[in-house]
C-alpha positions as CSV (number, residue, x, y, z in Angstrom):
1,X,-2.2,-23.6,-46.3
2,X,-5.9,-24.0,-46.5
3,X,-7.7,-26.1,-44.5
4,X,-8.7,-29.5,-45.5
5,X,-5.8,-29.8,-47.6
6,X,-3.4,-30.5,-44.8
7,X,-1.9,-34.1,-44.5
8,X,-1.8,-34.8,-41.3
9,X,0.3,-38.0,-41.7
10,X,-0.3,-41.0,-39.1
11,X,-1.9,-41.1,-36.0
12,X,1.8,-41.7,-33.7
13,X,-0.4,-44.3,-31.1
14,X,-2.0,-46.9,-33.6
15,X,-0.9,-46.0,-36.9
16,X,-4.6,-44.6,-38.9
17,X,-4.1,-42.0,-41.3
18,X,-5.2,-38.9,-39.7
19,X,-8.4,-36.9,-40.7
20,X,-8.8,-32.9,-40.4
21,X,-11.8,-32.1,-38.6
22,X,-13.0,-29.2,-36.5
23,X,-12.9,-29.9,-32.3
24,X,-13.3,-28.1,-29.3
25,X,-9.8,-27.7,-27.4
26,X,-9.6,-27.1,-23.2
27,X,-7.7,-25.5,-21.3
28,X,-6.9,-25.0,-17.6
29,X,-5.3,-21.3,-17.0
30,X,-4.9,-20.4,-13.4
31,X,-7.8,-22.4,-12.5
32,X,-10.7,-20.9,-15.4
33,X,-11.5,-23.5,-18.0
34,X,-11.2,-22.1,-21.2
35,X,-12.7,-23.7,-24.9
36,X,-12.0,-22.8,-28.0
37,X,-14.1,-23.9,-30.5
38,X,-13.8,-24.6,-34.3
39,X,-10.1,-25.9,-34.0
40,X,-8.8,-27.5,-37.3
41,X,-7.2,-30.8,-36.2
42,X,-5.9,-34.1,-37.8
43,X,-8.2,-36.2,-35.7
44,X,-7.9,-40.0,-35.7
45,X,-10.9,-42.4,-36.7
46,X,-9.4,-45.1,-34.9
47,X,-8.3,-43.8,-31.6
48,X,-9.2,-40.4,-31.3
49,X,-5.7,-38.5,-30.9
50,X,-5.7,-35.1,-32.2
51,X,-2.9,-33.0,-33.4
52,X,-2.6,-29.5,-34.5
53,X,-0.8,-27.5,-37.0
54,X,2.2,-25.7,-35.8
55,X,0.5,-22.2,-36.9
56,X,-2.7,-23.4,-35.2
57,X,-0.7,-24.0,-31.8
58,X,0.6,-20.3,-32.6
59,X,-3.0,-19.3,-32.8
60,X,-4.2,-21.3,-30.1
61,X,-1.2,-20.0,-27.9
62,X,-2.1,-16.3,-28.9
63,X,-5.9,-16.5,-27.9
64,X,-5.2,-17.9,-24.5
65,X,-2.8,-14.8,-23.9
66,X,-5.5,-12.7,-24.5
67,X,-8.4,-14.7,-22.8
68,X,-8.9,-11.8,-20.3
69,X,-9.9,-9.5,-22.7
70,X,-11.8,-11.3,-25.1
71,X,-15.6,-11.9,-25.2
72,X,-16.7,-15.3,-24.8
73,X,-19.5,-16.2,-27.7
74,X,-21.6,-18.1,-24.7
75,X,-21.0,-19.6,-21.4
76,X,-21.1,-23.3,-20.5
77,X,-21.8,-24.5,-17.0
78,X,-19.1,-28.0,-16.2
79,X,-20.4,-30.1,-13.3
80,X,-17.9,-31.3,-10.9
81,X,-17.6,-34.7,-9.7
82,X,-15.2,-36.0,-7.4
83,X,-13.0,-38.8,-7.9
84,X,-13.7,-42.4,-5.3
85,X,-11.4,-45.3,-5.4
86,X,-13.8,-47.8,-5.4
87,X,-12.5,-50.6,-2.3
């Protein structure tokens, strides 16, 4: 199926008909963050849930199996801020 073409039905928290658009998806394995880029998602306009395609979660799922050995196209650097209930 190509992409663009893909009905991505209705967002399941507030009901917008979802749009396909490219993301940036995160993932925590064994303590690396890892972000794959150019992800085609049905991304809602209205609340911002994101979905995937089954055969992009298959994708997804295959990349992060091979993260090891797989260049990265850049590096980020993520500052880290620490969490204070406020009294």
């Amino acid at each position: 199926m190509s992409e663009g073409n893909y009905d991505y039905g209705k967002c399941q928290v507030c009901g917008e008909q979802m749009v396909e658009q490219q993301i940036k998806q995160d993932f925590w394995i064994k303590g690396d963050l890892i972000v794959i880029e150019d992800v085609p998602a049905g991304v809602c306009p209205q609340c911002g849930e994101k979905i995937v395609r089954a055969d992009v979660g298959q994708q997804i799922g295959a990349i992060i199996a091979g993260a090891k050995h797989l260049q990265p196209i850049r590096s980020i650097n993520v500052p880290i801020i620490q969490f204070k209930l406020a009294a």
